[in-house]
N, C-alpha and C positions, 0 to 999 in steps of 0.2 A: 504493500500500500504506500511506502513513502516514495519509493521508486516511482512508482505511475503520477502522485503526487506532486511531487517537489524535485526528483532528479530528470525524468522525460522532459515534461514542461523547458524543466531551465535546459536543457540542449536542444532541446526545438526551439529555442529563441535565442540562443548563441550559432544555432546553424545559419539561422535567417538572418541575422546581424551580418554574417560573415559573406554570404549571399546580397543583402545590400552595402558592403563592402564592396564587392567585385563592379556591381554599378554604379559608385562613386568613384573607383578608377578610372571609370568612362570619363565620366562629370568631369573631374579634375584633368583629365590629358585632352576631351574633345571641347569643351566649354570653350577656355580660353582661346585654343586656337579657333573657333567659330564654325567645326564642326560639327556635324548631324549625332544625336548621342545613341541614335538606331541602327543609321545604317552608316557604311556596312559594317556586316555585324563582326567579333571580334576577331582580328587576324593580327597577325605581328607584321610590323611595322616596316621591316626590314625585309621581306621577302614576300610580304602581302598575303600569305598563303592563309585560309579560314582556319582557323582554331576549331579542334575536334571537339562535343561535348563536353569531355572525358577530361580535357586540359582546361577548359573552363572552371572545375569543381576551387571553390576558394582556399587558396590555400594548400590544398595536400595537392590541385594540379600541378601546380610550380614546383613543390618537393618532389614529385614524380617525377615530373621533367628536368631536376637537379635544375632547375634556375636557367636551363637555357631552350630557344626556340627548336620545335622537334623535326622541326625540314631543314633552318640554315643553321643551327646552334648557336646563332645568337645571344647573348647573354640576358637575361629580361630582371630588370630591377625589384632587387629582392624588397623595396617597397610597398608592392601590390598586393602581396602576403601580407606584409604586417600591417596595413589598411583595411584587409580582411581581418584581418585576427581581433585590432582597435577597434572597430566597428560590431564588429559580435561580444569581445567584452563588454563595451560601452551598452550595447541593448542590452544585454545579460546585468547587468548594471540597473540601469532603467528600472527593469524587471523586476530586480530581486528588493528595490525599495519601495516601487509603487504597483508592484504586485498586477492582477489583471484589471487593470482601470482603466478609464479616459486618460487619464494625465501617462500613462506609461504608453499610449500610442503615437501624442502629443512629444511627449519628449522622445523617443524616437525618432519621428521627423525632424527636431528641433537638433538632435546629435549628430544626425545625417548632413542637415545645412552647414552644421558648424565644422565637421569636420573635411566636407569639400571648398570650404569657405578659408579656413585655414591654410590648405596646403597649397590651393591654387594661389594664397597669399606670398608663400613663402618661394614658391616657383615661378612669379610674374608681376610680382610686387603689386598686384589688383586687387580687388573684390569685385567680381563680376554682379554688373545690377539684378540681371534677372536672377539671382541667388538670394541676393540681401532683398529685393521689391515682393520677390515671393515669398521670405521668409518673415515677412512684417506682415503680410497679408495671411497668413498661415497663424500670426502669434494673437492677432486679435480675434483670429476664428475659434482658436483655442483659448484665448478668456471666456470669449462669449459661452461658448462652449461648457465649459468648466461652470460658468454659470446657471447653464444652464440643467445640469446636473444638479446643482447645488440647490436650486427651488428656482424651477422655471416658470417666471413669473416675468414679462416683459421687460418691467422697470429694472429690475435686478442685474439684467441681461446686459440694459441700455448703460447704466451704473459701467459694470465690468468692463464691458465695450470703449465705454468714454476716458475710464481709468487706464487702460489701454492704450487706447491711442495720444492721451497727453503725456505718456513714459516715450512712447516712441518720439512728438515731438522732441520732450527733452533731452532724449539722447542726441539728439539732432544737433537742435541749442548748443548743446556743450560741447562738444567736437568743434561746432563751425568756433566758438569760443578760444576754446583751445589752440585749435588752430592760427587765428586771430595774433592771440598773446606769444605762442611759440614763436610765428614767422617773426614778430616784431622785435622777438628777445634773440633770435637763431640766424636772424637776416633771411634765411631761407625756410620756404616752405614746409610747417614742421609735421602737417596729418596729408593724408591722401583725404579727399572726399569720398572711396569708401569707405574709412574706418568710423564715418558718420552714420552712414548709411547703416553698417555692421550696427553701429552702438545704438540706431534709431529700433533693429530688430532685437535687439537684446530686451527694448526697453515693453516693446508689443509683449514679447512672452514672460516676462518676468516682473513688470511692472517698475515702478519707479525706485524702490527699496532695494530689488535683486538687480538694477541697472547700475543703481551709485555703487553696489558692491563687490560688480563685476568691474566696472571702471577703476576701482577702488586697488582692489587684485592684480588685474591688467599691469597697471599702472607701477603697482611697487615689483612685478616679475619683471616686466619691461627694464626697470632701473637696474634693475640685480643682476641680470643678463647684461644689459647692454654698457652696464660700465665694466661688469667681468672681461666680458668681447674687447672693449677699448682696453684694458689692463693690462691684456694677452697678445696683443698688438693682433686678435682677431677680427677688429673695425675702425675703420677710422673713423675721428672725432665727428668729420660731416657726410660719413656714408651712412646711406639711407637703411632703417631699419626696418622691415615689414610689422606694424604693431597687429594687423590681424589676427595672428596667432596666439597674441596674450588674452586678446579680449575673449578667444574663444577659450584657452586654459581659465583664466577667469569666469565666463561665465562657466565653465563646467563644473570649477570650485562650486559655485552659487547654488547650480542645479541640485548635486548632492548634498552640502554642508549651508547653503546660506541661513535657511530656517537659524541651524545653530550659533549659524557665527552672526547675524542680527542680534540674535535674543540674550545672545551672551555680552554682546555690546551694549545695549539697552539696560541690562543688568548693571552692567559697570558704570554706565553713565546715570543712569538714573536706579541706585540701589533702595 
């Protein structure tokens, strides 16, 4: 009984993770370049030849094929595995705190955005709009939503909705802010206009409280790294940093621990 329970369940949703892994590789190598995320369907790169089902499978395809392509042996970047692997954790994750609910199919999507949002950050220095426009529109459907579970009642709904959408302005606000005051202090351009956009969707799903404390997190990773990086002579003072990937380790903080780390705060500040 605990088996069919508690351990089936959780490997059917680390499978599936690992599964929509494999098509966030897509997202992340076709997006940018302004390719189709369908067609055609997956082949290597290098010799163009269709990928067999078999070499498909997340993760144990690549160990089967030792890491390289099975017509030209081409080498294939052992990150497509651990984007599977991240990705079924991260559901498995999900899962194992918010159990079968709304909010754990919600945050699914919401780890899905964030993790093709990140790496396509870190490999193109972007945030692709259609990723951040659809993930704000995704985070207010899921308040709404979540409200809607909670006593579906119009007003309630409208409330959540509007609470919603004014986190997302203020993510907004504060970026272009920031921004502002950086270039003025930096001489040069100190945000991308996506990391606006990124912080406008943070603010849809997480509201204004789980926004400042993703911004909050972001923000002190950002420092810790990147003066590590300048220390190491791994960056230079005015090479450009991609901060997409902190707001997203940030909000991931948020997602699992904010509850605590607010109320712990709150606690301290007001005992």
């Amino acid at each position: 009984m605990f088996v069919l329970d508690t351990f089936l369940p959780a490997i059917f949703v680390f499978v599936f993770g690992t599964a929509v892994g494999s098509f966030l590789n897509v997202v992340i190598y076709r997006l940018p370049a302004g390719l189709s995320l369908l067609h055609p369907p997956s082949h290597c790169p290098k010799c163009e030849n269709r990928l067999k089902p078999y070499d498909n499978v997340p993760v144990l395809g690549w160990l089967w094929l030792k890491g390289r392509c099975r017509y030209c042996r081409t080498a294939i970047s052992g990150r497509y595995p651990l984007v599977e692997f991240l990705t079924g954790v991260l559901f498995f994750s999900v899962f194992g705190k918010f159990g079968w609910t709304f909010e754990t199919v919600g945050f699914w999507a919401l780890v899905s955005w964030l993790t093709a949002l990140a790496l396509i950050d870190l490999d193109t220095m972007t945030l692709p709009n259609p990723l951040t426009a659809s993930g704000v529109v995704l985070g207010w459907l899921f308040q709404s939503g979540l409200a809607y579970f909670e006593s579906p009642n119009l007003s309630h709904i409208l409330v959540r909705f509007i609470a919603s959408f004014g986190a997302t302005l203020l993510g907004i606000w504060l970026f272009d802010l920031i921004n502002l005051l950086g270039t003025a202090l930096l001489g040069q351009t100190a945000m991308g206009g996506g990391d606006a956009k990124l912080a406008a969707m943070l603010g849809a799903w997480f509201g204004w409280q789980g926004l400042l404390l993703s911004i909050f997190l972001a923000c002190l990773l950002g420092a810790l790294i990147g003066l590590s990086a300048i220390a190491t002579k791994r960056l230079g003072r005015r090479q450009p940093m991609p901060f997409g990937p902190f707001l997203v380790l940030g909000a991931a903080i948020t997602l699992f621990y904010g509850s605590g780390l607010i109320q712990g705060y709150l606690n301290l500040v007001f005992p």
